[in-house]
BAVEX-411761 format. One record per residue (C-alpha): residue number from 1; x, y, z. Coordinates in steps of 0.5 Angstrom, whole numbers, padded with zeros to 4 digits, m for minus. Example, Ala and Ser with C-alpha at 12.3 -4.5 7.8 and 13.67 -1.06 7.14 Angstrom:
% BAVEX-411761
+------+-------+-------+-------+
| minu |     x |     y |     z |
+------+-------+-------+-------+
|    1 |  0025 | m0009 |  0016 |
|    2 |  0027 | m0002 |  0014 |
+------+-------+-------+-------+
//
This chain:
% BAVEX-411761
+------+-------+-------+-------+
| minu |     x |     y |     z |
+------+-------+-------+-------+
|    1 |  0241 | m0346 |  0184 |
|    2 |  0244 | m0340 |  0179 |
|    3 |  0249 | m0336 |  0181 |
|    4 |  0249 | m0329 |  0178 |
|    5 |  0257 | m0325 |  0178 |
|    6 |  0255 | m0318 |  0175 |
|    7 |  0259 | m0312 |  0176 |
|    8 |  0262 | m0306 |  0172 |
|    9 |  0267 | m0307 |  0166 |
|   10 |  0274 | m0309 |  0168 |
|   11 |  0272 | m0312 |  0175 |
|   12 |  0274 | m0319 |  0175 |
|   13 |  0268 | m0321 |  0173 |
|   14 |  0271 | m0327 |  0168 |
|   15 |  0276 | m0330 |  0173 |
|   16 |  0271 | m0330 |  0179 |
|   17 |  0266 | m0335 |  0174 |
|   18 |  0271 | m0340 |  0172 |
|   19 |  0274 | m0340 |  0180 |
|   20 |  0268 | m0341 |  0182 |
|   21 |  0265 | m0347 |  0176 |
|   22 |  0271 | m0350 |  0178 |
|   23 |  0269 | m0351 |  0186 |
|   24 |  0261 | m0352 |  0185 |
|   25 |  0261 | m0356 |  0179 |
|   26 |  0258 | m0350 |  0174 |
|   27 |  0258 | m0348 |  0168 |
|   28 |  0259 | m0341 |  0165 |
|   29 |  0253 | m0337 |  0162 |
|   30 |  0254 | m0330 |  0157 |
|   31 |  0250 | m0324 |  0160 |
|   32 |  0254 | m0320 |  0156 |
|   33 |  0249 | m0318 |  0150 |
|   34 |  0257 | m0316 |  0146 |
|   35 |  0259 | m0323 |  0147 |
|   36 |  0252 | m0327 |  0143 |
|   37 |  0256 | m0324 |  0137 |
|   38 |  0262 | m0328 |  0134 |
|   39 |  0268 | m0324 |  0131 |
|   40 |  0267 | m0319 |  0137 |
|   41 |  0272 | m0322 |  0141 |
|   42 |  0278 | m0316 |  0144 |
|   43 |  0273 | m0309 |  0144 |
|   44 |  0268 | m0314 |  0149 |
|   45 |  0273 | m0317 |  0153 |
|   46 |  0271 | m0324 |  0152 |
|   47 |  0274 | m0330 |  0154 |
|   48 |  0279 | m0334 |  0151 |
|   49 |  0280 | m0341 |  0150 |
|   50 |  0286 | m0342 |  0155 |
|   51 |  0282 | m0337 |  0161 |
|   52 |  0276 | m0342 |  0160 |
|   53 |  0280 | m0347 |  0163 |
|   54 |  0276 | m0353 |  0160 |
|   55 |  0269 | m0350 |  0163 |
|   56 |  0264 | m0352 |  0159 |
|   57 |  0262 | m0344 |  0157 |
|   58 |  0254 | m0342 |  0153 |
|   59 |  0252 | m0337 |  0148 |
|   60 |  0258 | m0334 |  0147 |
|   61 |  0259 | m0334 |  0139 |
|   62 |  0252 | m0336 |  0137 |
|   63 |  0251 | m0330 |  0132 |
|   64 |  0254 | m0326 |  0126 |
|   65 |  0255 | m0319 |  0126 |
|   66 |  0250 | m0318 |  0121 |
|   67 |  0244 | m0322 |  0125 |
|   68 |  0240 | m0319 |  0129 |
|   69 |  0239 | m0322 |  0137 |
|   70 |  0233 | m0319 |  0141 |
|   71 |  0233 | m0320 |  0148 |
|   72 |  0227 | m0324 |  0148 |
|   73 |  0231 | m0329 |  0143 |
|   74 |  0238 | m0329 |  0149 |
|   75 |  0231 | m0330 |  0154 |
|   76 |  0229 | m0336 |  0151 |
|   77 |  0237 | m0339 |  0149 |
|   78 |  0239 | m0337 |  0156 |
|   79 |  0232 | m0341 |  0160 |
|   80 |  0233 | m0347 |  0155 |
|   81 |  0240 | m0348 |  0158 |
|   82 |  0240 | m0345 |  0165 |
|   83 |  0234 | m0351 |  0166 |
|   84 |  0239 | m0356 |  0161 |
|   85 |  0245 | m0355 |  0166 |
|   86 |  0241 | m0356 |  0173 |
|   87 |  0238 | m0363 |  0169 |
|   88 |  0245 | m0365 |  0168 |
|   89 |  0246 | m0363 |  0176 |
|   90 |  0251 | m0358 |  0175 |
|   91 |  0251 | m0351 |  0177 |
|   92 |  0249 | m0345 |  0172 |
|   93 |  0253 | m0339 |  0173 |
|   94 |  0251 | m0333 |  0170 |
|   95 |  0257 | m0328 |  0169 |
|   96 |  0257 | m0321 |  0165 |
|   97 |  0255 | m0314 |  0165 |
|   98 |  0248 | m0313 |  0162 |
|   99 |  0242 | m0312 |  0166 |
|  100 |  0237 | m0313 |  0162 |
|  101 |  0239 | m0321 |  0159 |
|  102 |  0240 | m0322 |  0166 |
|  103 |  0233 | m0319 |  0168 |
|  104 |  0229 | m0322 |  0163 |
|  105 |  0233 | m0330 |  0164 |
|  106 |  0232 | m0331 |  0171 |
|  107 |  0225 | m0327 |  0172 |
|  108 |  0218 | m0327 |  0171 |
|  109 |  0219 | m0322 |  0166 |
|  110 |  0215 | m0322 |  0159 |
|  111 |  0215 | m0320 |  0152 |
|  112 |  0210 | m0319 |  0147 |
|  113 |  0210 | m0318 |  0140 |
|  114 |  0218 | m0318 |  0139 |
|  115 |  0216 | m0317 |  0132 |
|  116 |  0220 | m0310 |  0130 |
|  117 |  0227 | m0308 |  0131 |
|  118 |  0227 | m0301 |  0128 |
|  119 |  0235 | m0297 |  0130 |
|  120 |  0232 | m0291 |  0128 |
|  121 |  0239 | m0288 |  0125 |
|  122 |  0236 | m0283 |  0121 |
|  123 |  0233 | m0280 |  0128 |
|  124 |  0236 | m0276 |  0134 |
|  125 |  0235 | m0278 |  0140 |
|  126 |  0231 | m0272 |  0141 |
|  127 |  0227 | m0274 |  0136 |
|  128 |  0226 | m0281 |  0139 |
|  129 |  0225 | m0278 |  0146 |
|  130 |  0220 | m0274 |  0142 |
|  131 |  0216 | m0279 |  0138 |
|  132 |  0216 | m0283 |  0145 |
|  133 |  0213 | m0278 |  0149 |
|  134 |  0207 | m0276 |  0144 |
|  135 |  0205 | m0283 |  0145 |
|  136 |  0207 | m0284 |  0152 |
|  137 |  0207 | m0278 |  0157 |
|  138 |  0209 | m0282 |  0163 |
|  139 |  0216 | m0284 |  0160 |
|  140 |  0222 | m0283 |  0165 |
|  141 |  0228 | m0284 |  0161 |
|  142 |  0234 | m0280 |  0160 |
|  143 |  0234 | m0276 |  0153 |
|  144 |  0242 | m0280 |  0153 |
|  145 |  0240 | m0287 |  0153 |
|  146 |  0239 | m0288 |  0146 |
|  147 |  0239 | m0295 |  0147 |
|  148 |  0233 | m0295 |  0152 |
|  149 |  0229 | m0289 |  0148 |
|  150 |  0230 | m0295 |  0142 |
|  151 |  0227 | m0301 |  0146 |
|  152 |  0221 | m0297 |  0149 |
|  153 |  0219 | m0295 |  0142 |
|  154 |  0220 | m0300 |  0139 |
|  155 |  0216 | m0303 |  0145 |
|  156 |  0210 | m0298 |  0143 |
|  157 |  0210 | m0299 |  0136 |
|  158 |  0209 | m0306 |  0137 |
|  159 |  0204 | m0307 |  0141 |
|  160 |  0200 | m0301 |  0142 |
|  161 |  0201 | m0299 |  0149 |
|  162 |  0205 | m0295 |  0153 |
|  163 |  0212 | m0297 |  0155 |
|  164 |  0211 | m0294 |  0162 |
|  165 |  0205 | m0299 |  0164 |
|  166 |  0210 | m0305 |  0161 |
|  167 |  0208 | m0311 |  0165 |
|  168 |  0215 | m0313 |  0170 |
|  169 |  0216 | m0317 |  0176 |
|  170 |  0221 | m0319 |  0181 |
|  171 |  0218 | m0326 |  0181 |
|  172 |  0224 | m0329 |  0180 |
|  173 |  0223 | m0336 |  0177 |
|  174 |  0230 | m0339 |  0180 |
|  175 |  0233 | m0339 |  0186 |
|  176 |  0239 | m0334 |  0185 |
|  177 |  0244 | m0331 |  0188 |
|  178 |  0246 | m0325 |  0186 |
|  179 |  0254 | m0323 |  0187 |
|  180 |  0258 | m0316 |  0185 |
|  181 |  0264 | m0315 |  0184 |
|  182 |  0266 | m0308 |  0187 |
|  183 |  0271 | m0303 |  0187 |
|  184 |  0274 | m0296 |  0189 |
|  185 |  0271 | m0290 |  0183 |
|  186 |  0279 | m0289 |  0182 |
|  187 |  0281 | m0296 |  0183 |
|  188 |  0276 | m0297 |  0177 |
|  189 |  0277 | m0293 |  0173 |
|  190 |  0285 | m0293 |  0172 |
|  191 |  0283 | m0301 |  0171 |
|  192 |  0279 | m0298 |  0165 |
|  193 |  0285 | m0295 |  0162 |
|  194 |  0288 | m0300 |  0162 |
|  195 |  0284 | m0304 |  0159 |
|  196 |  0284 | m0300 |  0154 |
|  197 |  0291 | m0300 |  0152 |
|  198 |  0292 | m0307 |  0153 |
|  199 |  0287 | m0309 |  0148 |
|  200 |  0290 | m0304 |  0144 |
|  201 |  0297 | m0309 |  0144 |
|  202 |  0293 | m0315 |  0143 |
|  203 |  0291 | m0312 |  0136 |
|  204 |  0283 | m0308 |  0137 |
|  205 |  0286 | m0303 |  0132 |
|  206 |  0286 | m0309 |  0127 |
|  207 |  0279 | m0312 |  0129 |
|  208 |  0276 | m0306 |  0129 |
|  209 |  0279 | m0304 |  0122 |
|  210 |  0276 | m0310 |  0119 |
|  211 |  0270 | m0309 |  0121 |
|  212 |  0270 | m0303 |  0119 |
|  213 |  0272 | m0304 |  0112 |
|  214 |  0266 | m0310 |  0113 |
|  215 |  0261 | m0304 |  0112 |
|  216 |  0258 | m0307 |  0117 |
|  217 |  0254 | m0302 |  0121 |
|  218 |  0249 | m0307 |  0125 |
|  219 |  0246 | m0307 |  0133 |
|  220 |  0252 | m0311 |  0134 |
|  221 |  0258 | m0308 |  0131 |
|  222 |  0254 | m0300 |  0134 |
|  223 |  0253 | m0302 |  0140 |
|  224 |  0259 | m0304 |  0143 |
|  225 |  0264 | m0299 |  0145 |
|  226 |  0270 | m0300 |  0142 |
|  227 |  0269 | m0301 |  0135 |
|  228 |  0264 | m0295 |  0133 |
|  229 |  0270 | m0289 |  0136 |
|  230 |  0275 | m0292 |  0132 |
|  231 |  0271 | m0291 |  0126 |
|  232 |  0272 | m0284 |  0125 |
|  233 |  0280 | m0286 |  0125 |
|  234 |  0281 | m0290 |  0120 |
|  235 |  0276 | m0285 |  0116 |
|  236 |  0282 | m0279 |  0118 |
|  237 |  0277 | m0275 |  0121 |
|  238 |  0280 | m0276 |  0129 |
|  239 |  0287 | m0277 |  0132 |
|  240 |  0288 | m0283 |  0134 |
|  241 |  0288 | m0281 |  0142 |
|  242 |  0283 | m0277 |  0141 |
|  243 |  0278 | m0284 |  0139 |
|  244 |  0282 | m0288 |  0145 |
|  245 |  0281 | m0283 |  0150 |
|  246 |  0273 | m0284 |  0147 |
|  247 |  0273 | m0291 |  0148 |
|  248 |  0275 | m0290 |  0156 |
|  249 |  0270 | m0284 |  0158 |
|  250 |  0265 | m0288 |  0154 |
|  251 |  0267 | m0295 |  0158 |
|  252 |  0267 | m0291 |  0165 |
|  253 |  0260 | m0287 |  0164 |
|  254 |  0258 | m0294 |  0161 |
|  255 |  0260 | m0297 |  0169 |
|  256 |  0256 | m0292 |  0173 |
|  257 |  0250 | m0294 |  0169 |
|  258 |  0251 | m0301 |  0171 |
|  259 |  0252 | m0300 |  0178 |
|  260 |  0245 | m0295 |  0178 |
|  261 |  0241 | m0301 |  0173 |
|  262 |  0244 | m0307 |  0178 |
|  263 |  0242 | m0303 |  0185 |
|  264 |  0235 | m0301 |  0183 |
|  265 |  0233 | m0308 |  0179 |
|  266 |  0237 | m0314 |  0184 |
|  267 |  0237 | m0316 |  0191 |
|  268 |  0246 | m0315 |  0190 |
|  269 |  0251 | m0318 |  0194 |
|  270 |  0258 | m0313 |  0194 |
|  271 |  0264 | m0315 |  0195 |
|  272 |  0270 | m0311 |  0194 |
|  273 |  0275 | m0313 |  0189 |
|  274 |  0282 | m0315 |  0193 |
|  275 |  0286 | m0314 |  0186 |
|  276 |  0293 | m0315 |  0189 |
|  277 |  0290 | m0322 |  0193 |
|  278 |  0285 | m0324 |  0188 |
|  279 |  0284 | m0331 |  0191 |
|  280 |  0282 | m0328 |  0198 |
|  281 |  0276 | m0325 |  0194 |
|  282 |  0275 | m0331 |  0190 |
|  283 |  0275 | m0335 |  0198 |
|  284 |  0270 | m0329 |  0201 |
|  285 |  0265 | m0331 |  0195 |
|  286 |  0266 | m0338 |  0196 |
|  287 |  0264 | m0338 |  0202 |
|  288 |  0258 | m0334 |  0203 |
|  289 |  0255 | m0338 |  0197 |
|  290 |  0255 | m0344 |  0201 |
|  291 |  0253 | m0341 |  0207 |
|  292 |  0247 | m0339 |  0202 |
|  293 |  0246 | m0345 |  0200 |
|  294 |  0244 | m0349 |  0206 |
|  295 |  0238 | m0343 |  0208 |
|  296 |  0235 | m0346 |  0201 |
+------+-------+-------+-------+
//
């Protein structure tokens, strides 16, 4: 059996996969695609040792910034370890908000001819959607999501076939309980805030400054939000407020797309977040998966 705790940024995500692993005998997997990457650490929200509470964590750290990571490589890292788990009779919990990693480790989802990884920096993404709808008139992808505009021609150019006839399946190859965690738009969005400004006291301004003096500019240090809005800052080109307040509209916009992705990709179940009696959330998950475990 897999469990799956997915959800929006800052919804409790990392607390409810280390409570749960301590009551199912689990162990914690990263489907964050910003987590794989070390160095990485306050922007991305990852876990601390101290939150980890001596549950076993896999495929946080695994990569450097410089390095490049497809989702066909965290397919094959995240099946090797979800099957190593279950043979050791242990629980794998999957916990991030990344939907595609999530998609391509628990269902019968292939890939073919990974061989390409091209960013297109010197395009627009006009010029991307442009170039893919010349070669794939069915595309229906949003002009603003550049990351997946990428993906889809990349996919294109590898194998010579159109994005929109790509093989998918909602096969899926575990047994899987998909948990969300849910709250109030408002509710969310004042959490995002605040998450902001409380990386900002744990030193972002420092670990982005030293990426940025890094000259870095790979998919991982580019894609997160949290690093790239602070670039024009250290350079005296923005007010710093200016590029927090970016951070946060990037971070509530990157919310709303996760939502929509989970609703349309996965049989969800929703639980809304109790934040002033988290444990009360904690006991209504619990309790639904072990009721879910008796109908398998």
């Amino acid at each position: 059996m897999v469990i799956v705790i997915l959800g929006p940024t800052a919804v409790g995500k990392t607390k409810m996969s280390v409570e749960l692993a301590k009551r199912l005998n689990g162990e914690v997997i990263n489907v964050d695609s910003t987590q794989i990457y070390k160095n990485l650490d306050i922007a991305t929200a990852k876990i601390t040792e101290e939150e980890k509470e001596n549950i076993p964590h896999h495929l946080f750290d695994i990569k450097d910034i410089d390095e490049n990571y497809t989702v066909y490589d965290y397919q094959k890292d995240c099946r090797k370890t979800i099957n190593d788990i279950i043979k050791r009779g242990k629980t794998p919990i999957l916990v991030g908000g990344t939907g595609l990693y999530i998609k391509a480790a628990l269902y019968d989802y292939k890939f073919e001819g990974e061989n390409s990884d091209n960013q297109f920096e010197e395009l627009s993404n006009e010029e991307i959607y442009n170039k893919l709808k010349q070669i794939d008139d069915n595309i229906d992808i949003h002009v603003n999501n550049r990351k997946r505009l990428i993906r889809a021609l990349n996919y294109c150019l590898n194998n010579n076939k159109k994005f929109s006839d790509k093989e998918k399946t909602d096969k899926l190859l575990y047994d899987t309980i998909f948990i969300g965690l849910t709250t109030g738009r408002d509710i969310l969005y004042e959490r995002i805030n605040k998450r902001v400004d409380e990386m900002v006291n744990n030193g972002l301004l420092d670990e982005a400054k030293e990426i940025y003096d890094s000259n870095i500019r790979s998919k991982a240090v580019m894609t997160p939000i949290g690093y790239k809005e602070l670039f024009p800052y250290f350079e005296g080109r923005k007010d710093l407020n200016d590029c927090l307040e970016e951070i946060k509209h990037n971070s509530r916009k990157y919310a709303k797309r996760q939502y929509t992705w989970f609703n349309n990709q996965m049989d969800v179940i929703w639980f809304n977040v109790d934040f002033d009696d988290f444990d009360k959330t904690i006991n209504e998950v619990y309790n639904y998966i072990k009721n879910s475990l008796k109908r398998f």
